[in-house]
C-alpha positions in Angstrom: 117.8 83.2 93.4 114.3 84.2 92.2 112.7 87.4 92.6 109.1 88.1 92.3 107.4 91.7 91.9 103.9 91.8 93.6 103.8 95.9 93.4 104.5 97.1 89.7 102.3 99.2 87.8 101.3 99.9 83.9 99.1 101.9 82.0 98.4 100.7 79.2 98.1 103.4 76.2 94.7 102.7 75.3 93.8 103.5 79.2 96.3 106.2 79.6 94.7 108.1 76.3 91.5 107.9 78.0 92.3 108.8 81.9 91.4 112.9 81.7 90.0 114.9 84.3 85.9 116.0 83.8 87.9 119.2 82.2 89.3 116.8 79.5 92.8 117.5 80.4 94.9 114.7 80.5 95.7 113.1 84.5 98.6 114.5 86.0 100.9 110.9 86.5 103.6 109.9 85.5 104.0 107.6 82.3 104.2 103.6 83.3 105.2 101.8 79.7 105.5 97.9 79.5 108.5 98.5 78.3 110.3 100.1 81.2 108.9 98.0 84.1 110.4 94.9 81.3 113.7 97.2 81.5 113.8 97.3 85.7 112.9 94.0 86.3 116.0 93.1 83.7 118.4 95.3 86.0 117.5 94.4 89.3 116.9 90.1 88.1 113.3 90.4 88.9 111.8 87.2 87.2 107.9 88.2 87.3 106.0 90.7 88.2 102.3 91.3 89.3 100.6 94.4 87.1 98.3 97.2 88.0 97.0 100.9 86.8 97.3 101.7 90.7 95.3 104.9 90.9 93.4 107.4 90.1 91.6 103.7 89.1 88.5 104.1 87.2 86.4 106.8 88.7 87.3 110.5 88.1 83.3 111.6 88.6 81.7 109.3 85.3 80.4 106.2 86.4 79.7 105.3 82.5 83.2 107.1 82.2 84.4 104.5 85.0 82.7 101.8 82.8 84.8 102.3 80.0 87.8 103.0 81.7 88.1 99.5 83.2 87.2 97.6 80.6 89.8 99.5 78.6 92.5 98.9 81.0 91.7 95.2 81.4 91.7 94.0 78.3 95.4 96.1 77.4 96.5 94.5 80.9 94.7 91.3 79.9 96.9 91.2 76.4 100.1 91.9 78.3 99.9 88.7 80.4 98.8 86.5 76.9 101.8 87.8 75.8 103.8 86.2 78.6 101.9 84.5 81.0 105.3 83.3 83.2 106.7 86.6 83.2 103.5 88.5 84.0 100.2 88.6 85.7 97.6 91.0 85.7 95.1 92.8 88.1 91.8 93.9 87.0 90.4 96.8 87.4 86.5 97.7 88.7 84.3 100.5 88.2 83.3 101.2 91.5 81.6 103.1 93.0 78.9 101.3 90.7 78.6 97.6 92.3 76.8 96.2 90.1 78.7 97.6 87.2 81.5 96.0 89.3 80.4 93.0 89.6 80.0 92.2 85.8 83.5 93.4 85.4 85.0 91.6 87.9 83.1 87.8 86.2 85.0 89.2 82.7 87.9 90.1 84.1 88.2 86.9 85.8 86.6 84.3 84.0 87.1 85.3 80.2 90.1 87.7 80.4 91.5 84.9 83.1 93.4 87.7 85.0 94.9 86.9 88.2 92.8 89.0 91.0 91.7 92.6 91.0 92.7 96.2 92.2 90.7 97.6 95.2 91.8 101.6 95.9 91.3 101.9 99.5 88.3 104.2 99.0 86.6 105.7 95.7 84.9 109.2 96.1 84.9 108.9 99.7 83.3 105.4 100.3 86.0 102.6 102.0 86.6 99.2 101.8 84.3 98.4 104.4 81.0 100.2 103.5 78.0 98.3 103.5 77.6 99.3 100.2 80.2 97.7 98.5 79.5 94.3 100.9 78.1 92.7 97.8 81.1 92.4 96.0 83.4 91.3 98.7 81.1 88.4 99.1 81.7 87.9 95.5 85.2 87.9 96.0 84.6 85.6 99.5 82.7 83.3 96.8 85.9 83.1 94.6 88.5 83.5 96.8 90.0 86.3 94.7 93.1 87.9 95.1 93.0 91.2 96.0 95.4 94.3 96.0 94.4 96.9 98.1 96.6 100.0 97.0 95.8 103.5 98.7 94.1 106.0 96.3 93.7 109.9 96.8 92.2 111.0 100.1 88.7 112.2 99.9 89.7 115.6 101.3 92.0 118.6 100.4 95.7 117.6 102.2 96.1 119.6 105.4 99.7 120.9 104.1 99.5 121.0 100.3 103.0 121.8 100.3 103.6 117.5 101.3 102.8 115.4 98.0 99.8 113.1 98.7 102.6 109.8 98.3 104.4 111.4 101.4 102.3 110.0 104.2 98.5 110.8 103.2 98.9 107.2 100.8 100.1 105.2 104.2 97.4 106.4 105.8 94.7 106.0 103.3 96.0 102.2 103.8 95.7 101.8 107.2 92.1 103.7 106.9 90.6 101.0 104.4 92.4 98.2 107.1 90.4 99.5 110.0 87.5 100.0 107.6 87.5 95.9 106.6 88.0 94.8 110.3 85.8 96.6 112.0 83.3 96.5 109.2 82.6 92.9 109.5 84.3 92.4 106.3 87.2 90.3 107.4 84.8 88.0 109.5 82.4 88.0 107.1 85.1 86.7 103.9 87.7 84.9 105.4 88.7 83.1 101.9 90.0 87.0 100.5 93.4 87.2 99.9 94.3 90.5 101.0 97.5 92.4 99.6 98.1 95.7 101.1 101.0 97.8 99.8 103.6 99.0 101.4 104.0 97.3 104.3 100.4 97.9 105.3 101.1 102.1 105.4 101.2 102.5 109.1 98.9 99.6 110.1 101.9 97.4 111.3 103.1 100.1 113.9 99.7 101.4 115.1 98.6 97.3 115.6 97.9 97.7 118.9 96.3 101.0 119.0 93.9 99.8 116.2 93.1 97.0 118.4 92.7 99.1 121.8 89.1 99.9 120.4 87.6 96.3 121.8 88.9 97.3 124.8 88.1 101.0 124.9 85.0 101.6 123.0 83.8 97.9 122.8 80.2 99.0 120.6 82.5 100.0 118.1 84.3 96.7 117.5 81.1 93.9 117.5 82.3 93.5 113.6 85.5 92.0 115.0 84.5 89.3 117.5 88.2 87.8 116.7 90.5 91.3 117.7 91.7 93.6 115.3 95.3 91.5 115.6 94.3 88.3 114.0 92.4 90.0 111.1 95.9 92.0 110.6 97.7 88.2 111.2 95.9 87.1 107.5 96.6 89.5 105.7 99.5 90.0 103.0 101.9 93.0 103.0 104.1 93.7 100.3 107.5 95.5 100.6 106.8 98.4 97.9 108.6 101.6 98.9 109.4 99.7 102.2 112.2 98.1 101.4 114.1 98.4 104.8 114.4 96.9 107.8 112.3 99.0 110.5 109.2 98.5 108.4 109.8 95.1 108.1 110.4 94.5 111.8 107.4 96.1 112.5 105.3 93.8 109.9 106.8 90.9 111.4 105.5 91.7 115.1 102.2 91.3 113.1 102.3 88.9 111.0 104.6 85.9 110.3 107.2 85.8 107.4 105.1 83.9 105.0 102.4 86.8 104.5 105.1 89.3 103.6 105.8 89.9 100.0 108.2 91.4 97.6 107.8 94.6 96.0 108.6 97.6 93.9 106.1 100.2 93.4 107.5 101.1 89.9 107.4 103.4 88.1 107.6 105.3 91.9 110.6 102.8 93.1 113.1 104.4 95.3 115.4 101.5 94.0 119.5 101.5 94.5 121.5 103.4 91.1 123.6 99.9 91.3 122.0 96.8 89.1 121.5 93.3 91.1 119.8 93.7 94.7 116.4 96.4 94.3 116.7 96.1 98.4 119.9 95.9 100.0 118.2 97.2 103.3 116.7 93.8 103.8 120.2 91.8 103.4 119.9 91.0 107.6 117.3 88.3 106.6 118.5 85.0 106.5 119.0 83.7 103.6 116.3 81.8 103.2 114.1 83.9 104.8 114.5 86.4 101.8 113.8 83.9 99.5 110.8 83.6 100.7 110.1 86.8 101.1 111.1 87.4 97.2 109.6 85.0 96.3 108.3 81.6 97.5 105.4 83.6 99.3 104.0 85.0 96.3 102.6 81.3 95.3 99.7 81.6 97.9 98.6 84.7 95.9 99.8 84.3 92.2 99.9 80.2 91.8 100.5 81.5 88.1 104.8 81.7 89.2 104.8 78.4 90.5 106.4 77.0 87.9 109.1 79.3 88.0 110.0 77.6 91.6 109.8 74.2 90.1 105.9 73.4 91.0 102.8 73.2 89.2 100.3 76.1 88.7 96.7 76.0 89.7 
């Protein structure tokens, strides 16, 4: 049985040397080495994985800082999956809030780095996925018909009990904030050829569906930029199982969407996985068993085509 890891993060040293607050002290997050994501996928028989920075991303205030930063990251993240290109592939990085900075990174990262799609933080300094200002690149990505990993980054404002870590439920709702942002944007409509990846089961998009769709019916001049309903931009997207490795979430994610667009998933280096070697998700055993296969694997050809030949096909 194959297993593939959509969620997995690394920071490369170069980029984690260079990631300090406007201070200059260094980030406060935790390490992520090649070497122990290479040591988990090992225990658990995880065959590939997908790599990220995950956040802060790029921006910490700099936009020439920002500039650096992901060029930094992609290259180290770039050399990783040169390296080994069946075991890994790699997510760019983007210097937003600067588009047009953006832009050029995103043709590098892509064309002459060759990565595999990019990293979207579901807002950077306050601006989400959706803004008008940032419509420039997702028609870029519409053009390509990137992959993209939407991964929640640090709220824009202070955390209403500071005693909860940020992870603890302010990250699921960052995700389901950038969601509503690209369907009722226009977004979605707009670049139907994106290939969307949000992690962790969507945050809490998957049991809120309905109310996110309610608005059509409820406040109607508020949802023009979804002529389809909310629920069949939700349908086409991809949600990966990172930290949200059990059943109820899954359940929920399949009233949504069908089994095909769900995805397998860690979140290392911040993987609640099992102390026992073999299954990273014993909570999702009740599939059948070909339904888990997909779900570990087999679906993760529509957005890597990189893996294919690990399943016996041909990559793109």
């Amino acid at each position: 049985m194959h297993r593939i890891d959509l969620h997995t993060h690394v920071l490369p040293a170069p980029y984690l040397e260079r990631l300090r607050l406007p201070d200059g002290s260094p980030f406060p997050i935790p390490p992520a080495p090649l070497d122990g994501l290479e040591a988990t996928m090992e225990r658990y028989a995880i065959d590939a994985a997908v790599i990220s920075t995950g956040p802060p991303g790029a921006f910490l205030g700099d936009v020439a800082r920002a500039v650096e930063l992901a060029r930094v990251a992609n290259e180290a993240i770039a050399g990783i999956v040169r390296d080994a290109p069946s075991r890994f592939a790699g997510l760019a990085l983007l210097p937003l809030p600067d588009v047009d900075a953006s832009l050029a990174e995103l043709s590098y990262a892509l064309d002459e780095l060759e990565l595999d799609g990019v990293l979207l933080l579901t807002n950077v300094a306050g601006t989400y996925l959706g803004d008008a200002a940032w419509d420039a690149l997702f028609d870029e990505l519409d053009r390509r018909g990137a992959y993209v990993f939407v991964h929640p980054g640090f709220p824009p404002h202070a955390p209403p009990l500071p005693q909860h870590p940020v992870w603890l439920y302010e990250f699921p709702f960052e995700t389901t904030r950038a969601v509503a942002s690209l369907v009722y944007s226009g977004t979605l409509e707009r670049c139907p050829n994106v290939r969307i990846q949000l992690s962790h089961l969507g945050g809490v998009t998957p049991f809120i569906a309905h109310r996110i769709a309610s608005l059509e019916g409820r406040e109607p001049g508020l949802a023009t930029g979804a002529p389809a309903g909310a629920l069949a931009y939700l349908r086409r997207l991809y949600y990966d199982t990172g930290l949200s490795n059990h059943a109820p979430g899954l359940a929920a994610t399949l009233e949504v969407t069908s089994l095909d667009h769900i995805v397998f998933g860690t979140d290392w280096p911040y993987a609640d996985l099992p102390a026992a070697p073999g299954d990273p998700a014993p909570d999702l055993a009740w599939l059948e068993p070909g339904d888990r296969a997909r779900v570990d694997a087999a679906n993760a050809l529509a957005l890597v085509p990189r893996f294919a030949p690990l399943l016996g096909g041909t990559a793109e």
